[in-house]
C-alpha positions in Angstrom: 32.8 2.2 -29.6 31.7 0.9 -32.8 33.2 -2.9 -31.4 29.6 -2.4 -28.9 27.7 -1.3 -31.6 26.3 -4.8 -32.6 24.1 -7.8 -31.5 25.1 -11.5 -31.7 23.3 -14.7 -31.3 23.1 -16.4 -27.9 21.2 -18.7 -25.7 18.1 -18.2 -24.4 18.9 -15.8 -21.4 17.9 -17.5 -17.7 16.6 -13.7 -16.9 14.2 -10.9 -18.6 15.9 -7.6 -19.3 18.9 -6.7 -19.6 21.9 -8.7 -17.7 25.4 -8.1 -17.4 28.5 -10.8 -17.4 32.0 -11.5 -18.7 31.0 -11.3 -22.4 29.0 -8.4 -22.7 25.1 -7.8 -21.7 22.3 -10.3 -22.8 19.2 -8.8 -23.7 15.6 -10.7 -23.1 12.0 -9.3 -24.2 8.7 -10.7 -24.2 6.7 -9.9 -27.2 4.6 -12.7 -29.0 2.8 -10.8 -31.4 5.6 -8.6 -32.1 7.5 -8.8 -35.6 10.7 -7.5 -34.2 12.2 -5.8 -31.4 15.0 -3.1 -32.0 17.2 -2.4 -29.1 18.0 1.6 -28.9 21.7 2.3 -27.3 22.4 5.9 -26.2 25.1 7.5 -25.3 26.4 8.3 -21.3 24.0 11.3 -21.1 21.2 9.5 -22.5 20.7 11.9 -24.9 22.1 11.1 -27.9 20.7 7.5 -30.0 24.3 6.2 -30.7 22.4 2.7 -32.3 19.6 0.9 -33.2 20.0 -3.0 -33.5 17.5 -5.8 -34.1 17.4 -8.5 -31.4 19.0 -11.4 -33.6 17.2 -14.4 -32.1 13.2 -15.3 -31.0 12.7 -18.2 -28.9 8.9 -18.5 -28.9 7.8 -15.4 -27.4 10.6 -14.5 -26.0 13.3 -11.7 -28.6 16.9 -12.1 -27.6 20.5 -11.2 -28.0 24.0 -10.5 -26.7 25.6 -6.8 -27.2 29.7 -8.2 -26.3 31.5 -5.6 -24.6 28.2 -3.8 -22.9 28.6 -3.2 -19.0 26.4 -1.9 -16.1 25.6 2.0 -17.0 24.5 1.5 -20.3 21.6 3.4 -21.3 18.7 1.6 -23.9 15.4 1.9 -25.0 13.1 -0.4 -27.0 11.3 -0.3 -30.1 9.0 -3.0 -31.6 7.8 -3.5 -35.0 4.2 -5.3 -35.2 0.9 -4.9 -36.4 -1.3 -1.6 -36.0 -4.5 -3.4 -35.3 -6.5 -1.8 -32.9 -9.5 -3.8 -33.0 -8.1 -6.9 -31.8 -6.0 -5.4 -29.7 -2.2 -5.3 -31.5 -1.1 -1.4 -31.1 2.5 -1.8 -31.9 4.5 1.5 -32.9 7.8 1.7 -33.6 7.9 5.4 -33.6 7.3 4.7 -30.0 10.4 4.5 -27.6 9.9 2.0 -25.0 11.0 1.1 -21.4 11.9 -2.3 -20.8 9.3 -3.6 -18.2 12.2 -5.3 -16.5 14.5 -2.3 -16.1 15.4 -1.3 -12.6 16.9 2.1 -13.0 15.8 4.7 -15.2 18.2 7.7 -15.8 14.9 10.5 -15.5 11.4 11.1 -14.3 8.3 10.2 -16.2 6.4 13.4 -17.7 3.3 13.2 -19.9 3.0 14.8 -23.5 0.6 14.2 -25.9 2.9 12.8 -28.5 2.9 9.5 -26.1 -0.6 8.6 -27.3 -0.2 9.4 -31.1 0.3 6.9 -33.3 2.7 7.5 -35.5 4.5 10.1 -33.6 7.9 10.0 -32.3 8.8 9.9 -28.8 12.5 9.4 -28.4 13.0 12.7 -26.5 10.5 12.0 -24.0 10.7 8.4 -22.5 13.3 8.4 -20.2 16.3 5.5 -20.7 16.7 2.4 -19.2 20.0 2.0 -17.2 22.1 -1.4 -17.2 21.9 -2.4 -13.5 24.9 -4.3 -11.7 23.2 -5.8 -9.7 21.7 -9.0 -10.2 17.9 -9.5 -10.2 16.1 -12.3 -8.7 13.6 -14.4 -10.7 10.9 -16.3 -9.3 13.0 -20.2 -9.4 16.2 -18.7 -6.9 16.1 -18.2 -3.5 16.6 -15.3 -1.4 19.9 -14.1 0.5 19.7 -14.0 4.4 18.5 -11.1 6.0 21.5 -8.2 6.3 22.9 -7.4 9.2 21.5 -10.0 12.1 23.6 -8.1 14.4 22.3 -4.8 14.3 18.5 -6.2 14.8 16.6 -4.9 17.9 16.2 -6.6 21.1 12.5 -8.4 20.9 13.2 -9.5 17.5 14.5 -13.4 17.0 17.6 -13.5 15.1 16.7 -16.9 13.8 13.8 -15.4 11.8 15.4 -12.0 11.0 13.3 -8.4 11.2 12.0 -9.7 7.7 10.0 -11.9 9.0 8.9 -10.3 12.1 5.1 -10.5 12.4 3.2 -7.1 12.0 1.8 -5.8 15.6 1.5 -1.8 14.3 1.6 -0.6 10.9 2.5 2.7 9.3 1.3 3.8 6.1 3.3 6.9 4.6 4.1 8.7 1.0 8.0 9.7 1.1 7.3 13.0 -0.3 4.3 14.8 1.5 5.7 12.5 4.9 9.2 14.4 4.1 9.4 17.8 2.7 8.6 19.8 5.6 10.2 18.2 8.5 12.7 21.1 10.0 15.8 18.2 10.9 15.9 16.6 7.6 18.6 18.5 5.2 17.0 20.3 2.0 18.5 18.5 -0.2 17.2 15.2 0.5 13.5 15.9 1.3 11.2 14.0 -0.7 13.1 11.3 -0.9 13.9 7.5 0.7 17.0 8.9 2.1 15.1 11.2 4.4 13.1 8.7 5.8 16.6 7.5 7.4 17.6 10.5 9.2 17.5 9.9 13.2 14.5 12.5 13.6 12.2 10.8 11.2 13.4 7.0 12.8 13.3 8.0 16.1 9.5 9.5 15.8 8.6 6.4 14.2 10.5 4.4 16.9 8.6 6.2 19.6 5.2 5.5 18.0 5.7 1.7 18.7 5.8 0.7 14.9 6.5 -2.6 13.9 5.7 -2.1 9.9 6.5 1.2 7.6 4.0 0.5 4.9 5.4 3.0 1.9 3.1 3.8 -0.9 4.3 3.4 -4.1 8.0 4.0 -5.1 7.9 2.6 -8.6 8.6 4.9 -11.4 5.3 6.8 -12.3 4.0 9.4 -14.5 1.1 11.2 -14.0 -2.7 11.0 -15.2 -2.9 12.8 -18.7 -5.7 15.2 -16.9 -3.5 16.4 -14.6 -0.9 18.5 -16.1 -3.3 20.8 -18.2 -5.0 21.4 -14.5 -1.8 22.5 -13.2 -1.4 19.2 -10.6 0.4 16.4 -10.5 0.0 13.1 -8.9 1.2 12.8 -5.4 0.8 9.0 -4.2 2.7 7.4 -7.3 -0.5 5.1 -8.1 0.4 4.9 -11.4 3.1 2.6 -12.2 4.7 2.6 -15.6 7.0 -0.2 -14.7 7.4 -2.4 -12.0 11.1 -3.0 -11.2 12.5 0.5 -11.1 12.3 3.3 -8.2 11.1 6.4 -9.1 14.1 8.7 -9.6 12.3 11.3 -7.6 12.5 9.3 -4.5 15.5 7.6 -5.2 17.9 9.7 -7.4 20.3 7.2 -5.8 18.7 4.0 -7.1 18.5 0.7 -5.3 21.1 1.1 -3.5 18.4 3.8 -1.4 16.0 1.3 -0.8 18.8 -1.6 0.5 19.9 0.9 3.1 16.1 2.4 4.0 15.2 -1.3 4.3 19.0 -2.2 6.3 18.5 0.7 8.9 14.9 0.0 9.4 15.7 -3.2 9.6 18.7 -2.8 12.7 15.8 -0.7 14.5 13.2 -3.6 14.1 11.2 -2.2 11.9 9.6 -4.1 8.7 9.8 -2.4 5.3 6.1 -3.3 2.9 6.1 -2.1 -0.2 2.4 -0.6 -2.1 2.4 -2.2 -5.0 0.7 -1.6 -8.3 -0.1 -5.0 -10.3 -3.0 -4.0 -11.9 -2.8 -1.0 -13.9 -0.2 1.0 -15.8 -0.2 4.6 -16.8 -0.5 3.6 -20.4 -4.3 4.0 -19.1 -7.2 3.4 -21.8 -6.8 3.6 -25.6 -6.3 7.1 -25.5 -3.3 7.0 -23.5 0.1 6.7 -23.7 2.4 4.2 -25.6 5.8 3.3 -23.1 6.0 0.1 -22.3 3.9 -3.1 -22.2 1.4 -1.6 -24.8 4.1 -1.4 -27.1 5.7 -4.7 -26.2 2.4 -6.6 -26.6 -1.0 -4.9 -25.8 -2.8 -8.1 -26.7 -1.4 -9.7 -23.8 -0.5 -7.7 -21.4 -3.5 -6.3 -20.7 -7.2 -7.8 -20.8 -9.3 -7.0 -23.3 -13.4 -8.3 -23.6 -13.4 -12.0 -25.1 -16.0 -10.9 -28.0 -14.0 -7.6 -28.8 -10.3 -8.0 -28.4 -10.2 -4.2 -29.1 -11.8 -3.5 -25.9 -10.2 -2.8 -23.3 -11.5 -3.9 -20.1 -11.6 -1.8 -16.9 -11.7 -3.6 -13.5 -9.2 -1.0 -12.3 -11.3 2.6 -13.0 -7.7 3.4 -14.2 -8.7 2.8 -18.1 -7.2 -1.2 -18.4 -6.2 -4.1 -16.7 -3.0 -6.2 -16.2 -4.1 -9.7 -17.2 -2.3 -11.2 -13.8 -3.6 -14.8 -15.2 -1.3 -15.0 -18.2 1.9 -16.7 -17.6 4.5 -14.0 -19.1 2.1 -11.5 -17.0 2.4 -13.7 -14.0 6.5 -14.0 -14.2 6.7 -10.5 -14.5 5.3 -9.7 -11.4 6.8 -12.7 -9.3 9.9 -11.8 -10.4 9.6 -7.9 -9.7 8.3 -9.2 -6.1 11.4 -11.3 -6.1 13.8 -8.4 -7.2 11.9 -5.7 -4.3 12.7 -8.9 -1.9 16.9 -9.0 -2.3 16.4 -5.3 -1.6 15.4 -6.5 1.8 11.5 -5.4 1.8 9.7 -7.5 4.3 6.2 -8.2 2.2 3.5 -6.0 0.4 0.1 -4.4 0.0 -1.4 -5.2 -3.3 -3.2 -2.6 -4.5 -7.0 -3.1 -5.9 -5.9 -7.0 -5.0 -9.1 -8.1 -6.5 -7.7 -8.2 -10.1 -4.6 -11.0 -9.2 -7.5 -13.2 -8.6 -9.5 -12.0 -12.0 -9.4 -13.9 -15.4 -12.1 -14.1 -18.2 -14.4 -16.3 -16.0 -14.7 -15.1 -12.6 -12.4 -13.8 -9.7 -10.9 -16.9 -7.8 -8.6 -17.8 -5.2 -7.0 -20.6 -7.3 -6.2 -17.8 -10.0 -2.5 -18.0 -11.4 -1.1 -15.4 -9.9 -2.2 -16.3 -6.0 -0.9 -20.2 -7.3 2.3 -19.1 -8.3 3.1 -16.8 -5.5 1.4 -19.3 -2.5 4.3 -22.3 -4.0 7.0 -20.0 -3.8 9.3 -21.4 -1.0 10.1 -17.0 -0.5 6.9 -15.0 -1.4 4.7 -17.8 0.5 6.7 -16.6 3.4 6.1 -12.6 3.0 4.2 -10.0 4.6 0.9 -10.2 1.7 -1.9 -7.8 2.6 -4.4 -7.2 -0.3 -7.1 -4.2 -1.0 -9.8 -6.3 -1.3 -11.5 -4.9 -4.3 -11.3 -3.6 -7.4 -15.0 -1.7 -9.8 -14.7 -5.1 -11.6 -18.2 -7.3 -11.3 -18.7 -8.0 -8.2 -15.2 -6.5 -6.8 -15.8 -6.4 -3.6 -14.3 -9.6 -2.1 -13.1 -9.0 1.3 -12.4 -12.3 3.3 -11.8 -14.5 0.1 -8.1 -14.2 -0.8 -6.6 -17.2 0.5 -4.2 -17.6 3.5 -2.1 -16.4 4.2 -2.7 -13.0 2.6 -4.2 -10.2 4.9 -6.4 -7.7 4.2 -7.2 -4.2 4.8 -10.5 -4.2 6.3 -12.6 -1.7 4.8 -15.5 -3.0 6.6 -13.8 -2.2 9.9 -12.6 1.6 9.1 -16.8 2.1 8.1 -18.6 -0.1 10.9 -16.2 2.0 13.4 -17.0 5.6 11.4 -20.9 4.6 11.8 -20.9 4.2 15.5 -18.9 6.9 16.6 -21.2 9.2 14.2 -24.0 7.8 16.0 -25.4 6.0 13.5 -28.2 4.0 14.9 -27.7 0.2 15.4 -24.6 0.3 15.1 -23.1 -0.9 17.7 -23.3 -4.5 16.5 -20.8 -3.8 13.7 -18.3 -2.3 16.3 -18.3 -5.4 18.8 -17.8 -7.3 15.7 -15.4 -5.7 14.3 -13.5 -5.6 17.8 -13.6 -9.1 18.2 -11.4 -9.7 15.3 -14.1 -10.0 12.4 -14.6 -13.4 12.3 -17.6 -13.1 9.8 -14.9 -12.2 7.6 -12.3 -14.2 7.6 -12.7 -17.5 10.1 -13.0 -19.2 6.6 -9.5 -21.5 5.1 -8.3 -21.0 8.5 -7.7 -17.3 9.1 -7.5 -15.9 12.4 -8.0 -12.2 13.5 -4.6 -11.6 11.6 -6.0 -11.1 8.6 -7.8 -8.1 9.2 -5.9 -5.1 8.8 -7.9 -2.8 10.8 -7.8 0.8 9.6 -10.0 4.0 10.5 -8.4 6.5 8.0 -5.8 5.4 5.0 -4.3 7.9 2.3 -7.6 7.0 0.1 -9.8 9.4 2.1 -10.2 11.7 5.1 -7.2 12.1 7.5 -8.6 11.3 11.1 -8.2 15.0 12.1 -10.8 15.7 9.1 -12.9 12.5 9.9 -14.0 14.6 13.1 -14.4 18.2 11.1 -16.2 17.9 7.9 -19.4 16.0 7.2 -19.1 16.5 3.5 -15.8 15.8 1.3 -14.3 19.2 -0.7 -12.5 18.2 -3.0 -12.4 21.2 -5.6 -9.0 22.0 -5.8 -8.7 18.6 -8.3 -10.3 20.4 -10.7 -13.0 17.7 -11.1 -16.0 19.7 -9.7 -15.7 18.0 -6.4 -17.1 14.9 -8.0 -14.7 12.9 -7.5 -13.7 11.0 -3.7 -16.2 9.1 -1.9 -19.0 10.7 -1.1 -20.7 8.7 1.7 -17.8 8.7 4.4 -19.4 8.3 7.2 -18.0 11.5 8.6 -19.3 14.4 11.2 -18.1 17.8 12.0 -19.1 18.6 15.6 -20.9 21.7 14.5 -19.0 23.4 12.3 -17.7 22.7 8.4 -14.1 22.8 8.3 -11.7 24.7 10.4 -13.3 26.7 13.7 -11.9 28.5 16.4 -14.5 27.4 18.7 -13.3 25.9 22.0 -16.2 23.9 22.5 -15.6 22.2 19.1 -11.7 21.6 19.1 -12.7 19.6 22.4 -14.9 17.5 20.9 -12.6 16.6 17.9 -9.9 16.0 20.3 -12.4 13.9 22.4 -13.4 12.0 19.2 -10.1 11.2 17.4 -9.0 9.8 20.7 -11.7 7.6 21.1 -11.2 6.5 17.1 -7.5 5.8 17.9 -8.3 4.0 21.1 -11.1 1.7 19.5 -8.3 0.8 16.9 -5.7 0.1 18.9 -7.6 -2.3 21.5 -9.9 -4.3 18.2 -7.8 -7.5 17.5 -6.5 -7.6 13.8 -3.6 -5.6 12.9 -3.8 -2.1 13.5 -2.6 0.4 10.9 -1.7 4.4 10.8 -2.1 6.8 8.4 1.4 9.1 8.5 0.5 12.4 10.7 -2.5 11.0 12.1 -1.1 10.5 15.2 -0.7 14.3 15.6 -3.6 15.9 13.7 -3.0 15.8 10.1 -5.3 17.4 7.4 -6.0 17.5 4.3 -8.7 20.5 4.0 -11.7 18.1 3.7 -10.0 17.1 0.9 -10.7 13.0 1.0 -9.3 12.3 -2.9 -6.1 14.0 -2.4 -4.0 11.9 -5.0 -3.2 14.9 -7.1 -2.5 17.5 -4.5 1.5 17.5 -4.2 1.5 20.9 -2.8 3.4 22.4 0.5 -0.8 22.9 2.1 -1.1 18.5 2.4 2.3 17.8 3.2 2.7 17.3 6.5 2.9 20.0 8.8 5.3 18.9 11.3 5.9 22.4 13.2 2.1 22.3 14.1 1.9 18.8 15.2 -0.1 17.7 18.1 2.7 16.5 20.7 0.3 15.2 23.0 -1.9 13.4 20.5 1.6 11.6 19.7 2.5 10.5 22.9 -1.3 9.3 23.4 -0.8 6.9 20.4 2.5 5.8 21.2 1.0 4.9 25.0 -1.5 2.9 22.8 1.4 1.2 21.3 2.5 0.3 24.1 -0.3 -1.0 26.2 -1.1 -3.3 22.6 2.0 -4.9 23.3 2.2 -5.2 26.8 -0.8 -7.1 27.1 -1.1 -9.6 24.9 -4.7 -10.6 25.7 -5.6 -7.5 23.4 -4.0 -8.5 20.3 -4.7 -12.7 20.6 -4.6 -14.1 17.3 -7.8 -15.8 17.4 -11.1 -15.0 17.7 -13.7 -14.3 20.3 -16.4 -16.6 20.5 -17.7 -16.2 24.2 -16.8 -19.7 25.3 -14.4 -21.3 27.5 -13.7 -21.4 31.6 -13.3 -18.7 31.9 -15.1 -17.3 28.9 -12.9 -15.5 26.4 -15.4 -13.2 26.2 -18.7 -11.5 27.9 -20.6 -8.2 26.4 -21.9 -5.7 29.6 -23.5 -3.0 29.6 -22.2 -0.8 31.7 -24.2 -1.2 34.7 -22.7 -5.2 34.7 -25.8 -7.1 32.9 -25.6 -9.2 29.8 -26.7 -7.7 26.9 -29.3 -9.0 25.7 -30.0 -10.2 21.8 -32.8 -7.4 21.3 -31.1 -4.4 22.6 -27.9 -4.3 20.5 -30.0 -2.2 18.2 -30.3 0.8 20.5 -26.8 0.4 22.5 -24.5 3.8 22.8 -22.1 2.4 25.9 -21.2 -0.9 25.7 -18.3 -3.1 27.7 -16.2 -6.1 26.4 -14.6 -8.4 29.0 -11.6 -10.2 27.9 -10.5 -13.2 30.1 -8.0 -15.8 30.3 -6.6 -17.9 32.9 -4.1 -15.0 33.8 -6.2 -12.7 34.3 -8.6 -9.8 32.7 -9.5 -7.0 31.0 -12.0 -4.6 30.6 -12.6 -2.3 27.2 -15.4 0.3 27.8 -17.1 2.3 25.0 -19.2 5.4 24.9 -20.8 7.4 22.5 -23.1 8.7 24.1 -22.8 12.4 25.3 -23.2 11.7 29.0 -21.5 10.1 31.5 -21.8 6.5 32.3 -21.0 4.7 35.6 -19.4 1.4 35.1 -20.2 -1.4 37.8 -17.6 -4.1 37.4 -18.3 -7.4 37.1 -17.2 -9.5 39.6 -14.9 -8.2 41.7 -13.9 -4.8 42.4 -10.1 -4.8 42.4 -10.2 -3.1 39.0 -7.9 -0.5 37.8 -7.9 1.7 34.6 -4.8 1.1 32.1 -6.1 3.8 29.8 -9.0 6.7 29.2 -9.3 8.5 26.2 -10.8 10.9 28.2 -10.3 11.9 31.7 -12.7 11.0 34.7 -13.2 9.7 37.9 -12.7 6.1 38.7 -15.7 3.7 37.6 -16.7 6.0 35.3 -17.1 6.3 31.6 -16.5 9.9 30.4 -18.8 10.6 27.1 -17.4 9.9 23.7 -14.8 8.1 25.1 -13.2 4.6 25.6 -10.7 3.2 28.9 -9.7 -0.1 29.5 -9.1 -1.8 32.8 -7.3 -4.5 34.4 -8.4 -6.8 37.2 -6.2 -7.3 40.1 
């Protein structure tokens, strides 16, 4: 043993972290206004310190050694020596034990304690260890392997491009755990976890829905919000990174290796794999929180702070801080974390509050760093990108002005949709733009309807079952006084708060959510899913449910809605069998034929000055092979539909039933010609 228990000299390492090869592991950490940083060995448990050695060389920033003899298992900590200078910004602590930010195993769960955010105090016992990975991780300069297993990919999908590169026509957004733990197939011992998500049950629901994309919230290794545990909760949707290499051992007590085969059997089933991740904040939060990893390493730069007080923090995020994504260590940290989720197979990834990779000191831009570096990779140019298009920064809200070829979830979409179905008056402007593809949005650099991720209900808010049954958020089971969650949602309840036993008003949710999930799945843009939607989900009114990993919100999979199911996966279905529905450009009302005509439903034009009092409304979609017809109601009436035309229409779909040439209320159908 004591042969390990030394550093020497050596190059500067190619890679950050820790690397195994023939002589032993090499050792590489960022720190530039760090004095010194100690490398902590433990022992096979993790729980015993066996060493503490000094990194032996700096090269610029960048602290660096060889430990001869070390080999993939080895568990290690940091600890850096620096200044304790608060106001500008330098909050070294060497009582603090760190996580290297480029770990990609880590031997224990994240739990928060006070000492974490006391200077001075010691914290060895409660910062999980860092574990030597054998596999190797990719940085930013080398290219990617070849998709695995070509053979196994599904019929549709070319082999030339590989399932990774398959272009999303249906995404699925789900959190492993609450999406998990109560399905009755999947074995007790694996719920809550990646592996669950690849037992047939769960694939083959997924499979039926007609997905294209699983969209999986966060899986990096967390630890909850310093609020929570005193409140008796605990964060449930993993938006709060403390690293961004390693999976979260709750999810993946098997390590990468769980991710590599969710991504492989997804992958032989068609099905693209998108990572949420968190490049903005860390749960180090604001300078009252915790001390584990990049604050320790170098608060200064890791995280931006006001350019007249480089003690303040700044908070674009709400979370406390802010990654400063235009700093070049900051930058290769998270290209190469995207790089190392890539060579697990992922196919691309939602950027969380995306607004901040555009953000320096001056003003949010496309040509910010971190979009530069990632747009000239010959790799990450060529993944699935699809940015939240805001942050509570000045002026945050940015939708439309990330550059191509990012996507975007389309917040405007999910509201301009909730306003009309409400009944919102003049609304139904928004909702023929936003069927059209959103072209006010995002016809600028060259971005077609693709862009828009069209959503009506995501994990940040109301399920679409309580979109329908509460016109108010409750939210008091966080503890917050229900003052936290939006609080303009754009939500009704059909007569009654909450839960009701009233015929009359189950109908009319029913009615309503299939109309929602019908206006979705016919708008061009990318549709996407919330998990359990599709059979009738809910969250209590609760529309903030981040901290609610309880048995009540995860989903309840003996009471789903069978038939609310199937209806989506017909949806599905119909998307991709007619591809006029989901063109990737825009509708502009030109052409011979035109691509597009707004009726009413009686057959006439609609005119400029009465899109302000419209409740039915009918979208005729035309090319040389043919046409279709998408009919919307609000209203509570019926509506007879006159065809334009010809009268050698037939119906595809009703979210309702009716007779023929007639539009049932709160409903939507669409119809072919010939």
């Amino acid at each position: 043993m004591a042969a390990v228990q030394r550093l020497v000299p050596c190059p500067l390492p190619a890679r950050m972290g820790a690397t195994p090869g023939e002589d032993g592991i090499t050792f590489a950490v960022f720190s530039r206004n760090g004095e010194r940083v100690h490398l902590c060995l433990f022992d096979e448990t993790g729980e015993r310190e066996t060493a503490r050695l000094p990194l032996p060389c700096r090269t610029g920033d960048i602290h660096h050694g060889l430990l001869p003899g070390g080999a993939a298992g080895l568990r290690y900590g940091l600890r850096v020596e620096g200044p304790w200078q608060p106001e500008q910004g330098h909050r070294f602590d060497v009582s603090k034990l760190l996580i290297d930010p480029y770990a990609t195993v880590i031997d224990r769960p994240f739990r928060w304690d006070p000492q974490m955010a006391r200077h001075s105090a010691e914290t060895g016992d409660l910062v999980p260890r860092c574990v030597v990975s054998a596999a190797p991780r990719l940085q930013s300069t080398q290219a990617l392997p070849l998709s695995p297993h070509p053979e196994e990919l599904r019929s549709g999908v070319s082999k030339d491009e590989g399932w990774m590169g398959r272009k999303p026509g249906f995404i699925y957004e789900l959190a492993v755990k609450p999406f998990t733990m109560r399905h009755p197939t999947v074995p007790q011992r694996i719920r809550g976890t990646l592996a669950a998500l690849c037992e047939p049950a769960i694939l083959d629901h997924i499979g039926r829905l007609g997905v294209s994309h699983v969209e999986l919230m966060p899986v990096a290794a967390w630890m909850d919000e310093r609020h929570l545990p005193p409140l008796g909760l605990s964060n449930a949707w993993g938006y709060n990174p403390v690293n961004f290499f390693a999976l979260d051992p709750r999810l993946a007590p098997g390590g990468e290796d769980d991710l590599r085969r969710l991504c492989a059997v997804y992958g032989g089933a068609g099905i693209g794999i998108i990572l949420d991740i968190v490049l903005n904040h860390t749960a180090e939060s604001d300078e009252f929180g915790a001390t584990i990893c990049l604050r320790g390493l170098d608060n200064a730069v890791y995280y931006r702070h006001a350019t007249d007080d480089p003690g303040r923090l700044i908070n674009d995020t709400g979370c406390g801080h802010t990654l400063a994504l235009d700093r070049a260590p900051v930058v290769r940290m998270a290209m190469d974390a995207m790089r190392h989720w890539r060579s697990l197979g992922v196919a691309g990834f939602r950027f969380d509050l995306g607004t901040v990779m555009g953000r320096s000191d001056t003003d949010y831009s496309q040509d910010a760093p971190l979009f530069a570096a990632i747009l000239q990779d010959p790799d990450l140019s060529q993944a699935l990108l699809i940015a939240e298009p805001w942050d509570i920064g000045p002026d945050g809200y940015r939708i439309g002005e990330f550059p191509a070829p990012f996507a975007e979830w389309n917040g405007r979409y999910r509201d301009d949709v909730r306003r009309f179905w409400r009944g919102d008056g003049g609304a139904a402007g928004g909702l023929a733009t936003r069927l059209a593809g959103s072209a006010d949005l995002f016809a600028g650099r060259h971005r077609g309807p693709q862009a828009s991720i069209n959503f009506i209900a995501a994990h940040d808010g109301f399920t679409l079952a309580d979109l329908v049954a509460y016109a108010a958020k409750h939210n008091e089971a966080n503890g917050e006084g229900n003052r936290d969650g939006d609080s303009d949602s754009h939500s009704w309840n059909n007569g009654a708060e909450g839960p009701s036993d009233d015929r009359a008003i189950q109908v009319a949710r029913d009615r309503d959510i299939r109309a929602l999930l019908a206006t979705l799945f016919l708008s061009r843009g990318i549709p996407m899913l919330q998990a359990g939607d599709e059979f009738g989900r809910t969250q209590h009114g609760n529309n903030n449910a981040y901290c609610q990993d309880v048995e009540a919100f995860w989903l309840d999979w003996a009471g789903a809605d069978d038939d609310l199911a199937d209806f989506v996966a017909t949806l599905a279905r119909i998307r991709e069998a007619h591809p006029l529905l989901a063109d990737a450009s825009f509708l502009t009302g030109t052409g011979d034929p035109p691509d597009a005509r707004w009726l009413e439903p009686d057959g006439t034009p609609i005119a400029d000055d009465e899109w302000a009092g419209l409740d039915a409304l009918c979208l005729v979609l035309a090319d040389p092979a043919g046409a279709r017809l998408i009919a919307i109601n609000r209203s509570h009436e019926t509506v007879r539909l006159t065809f334009p035309e010809a009268d050698d229409w037939r119906c595809l779909l009703r979210s309702t039933e009716g007779e023929d040439a007639t539009l049932q209320a709160r409903s939507v159908s669409l119809w072919q010609r010939g």
